[in-house]
C-alpha positions, 0 to 999 in steps of 0.5 A, a space after each residue: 606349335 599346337 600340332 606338335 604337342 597333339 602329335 606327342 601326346 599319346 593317344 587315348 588307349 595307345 598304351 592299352 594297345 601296345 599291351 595287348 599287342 605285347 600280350 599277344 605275341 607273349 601268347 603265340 609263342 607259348 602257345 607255339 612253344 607247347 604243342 612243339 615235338 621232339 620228333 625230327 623228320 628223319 625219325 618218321 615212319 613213313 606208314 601214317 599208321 606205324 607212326 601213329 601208333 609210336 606216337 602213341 608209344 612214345 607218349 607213354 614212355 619216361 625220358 630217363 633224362 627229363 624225367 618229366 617228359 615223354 620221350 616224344 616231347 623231349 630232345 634229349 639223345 636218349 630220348 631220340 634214341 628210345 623214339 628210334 627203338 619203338 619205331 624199328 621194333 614196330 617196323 619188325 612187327 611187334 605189337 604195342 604190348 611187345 614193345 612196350 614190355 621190351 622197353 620195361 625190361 630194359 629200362 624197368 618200369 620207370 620207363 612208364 609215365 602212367 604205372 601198373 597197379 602192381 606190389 611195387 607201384 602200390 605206395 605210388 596210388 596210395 600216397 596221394 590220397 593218404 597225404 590229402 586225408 592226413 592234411 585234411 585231418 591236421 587241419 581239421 585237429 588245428 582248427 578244433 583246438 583253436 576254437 576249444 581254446 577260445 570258446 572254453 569256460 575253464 580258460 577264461 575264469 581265474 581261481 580266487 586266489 590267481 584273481 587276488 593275485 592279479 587285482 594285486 598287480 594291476 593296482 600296484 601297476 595303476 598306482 605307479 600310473 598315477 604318481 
């Protein structure tokens, strides 16, 4: 009877094990999940220097449909199809600026995931910036006006007239109290 109930009581840090257990394999596969392509081993040139150079081609271009992803990340069919593009037009011996103006010309420069500085991508620089210095101003008008309204003398001292006024009030408010 003594042996069964030492076999079912958990056994000290058995439960801190399962977790980091859990925790661990909760990890490999995020961690498996992040450095995971796109690029199918059909897709790849077998030149180990063309393909290096379209990888680096295709991290810098936009899938149009995730729009948050780089071609070469994402699994979308347009995405294959633009990887497939940079990788023929390398094959046809076009630099990476060939290609990459190719590609903006067809797509426009959304295309690209880190724009030029240009007339058209100037707001895209800017606006971050501008929003960060216009918080930043905001709170900085917010804090003064709370800490005028707290510290200033003429908020807190009454007239005469509103003083008399309040005493009134309060008198009549303790008189109740009391009867």
């Amino acid at each position: 009877m003594q042996r069964q109930r030492e076999r079912s009581r958990p056994r000290p840090g058995g439960r801190w094990r399962m977790m980091a257990r859990f925790l661990a394999i909760v990890w490999l596969v995020l961690a498996g999940t992040q450095t995971t392509r796109a690029v199918a081993p059909d897709e790849m040139l077998k030149d180990p220097s063309l393909e290096a150079r379209a990888r680096v081609l295709s991290a810098g271009l936009r899938c149009l449909v995730c729009q948050n992803q780089s071609i070469d990340e994402s699994h979308a069919p347009l995405a294959r199809d633009l990887r497939l593009l940079v990788r023929e037009r390398l094959v046809a011996g076009d630099t990476n600026e060939q290609i990459t103006d190719y590609i903006v010309a067809r797509y426009g420069e959304f295309v690209l995931l880190r724009p030029p500085i240009n007339a058209h991508t100037i707001i895209l620089w800017i606006a971050p910036g501008f929003f960060l210095l216009l918080g930043i101003w905001f709170a900085w008008d917010l804090w003064r006006r709370n800490r005028d309204a707290r510290v200033s003398p003429a908020s807190a001292s009454l007239s005469a007239e509103d003083q008399a006024r309040l005493d009134a009030i309060l008198g009549e408010s303790g008189d109740r109290r009391n009867q």
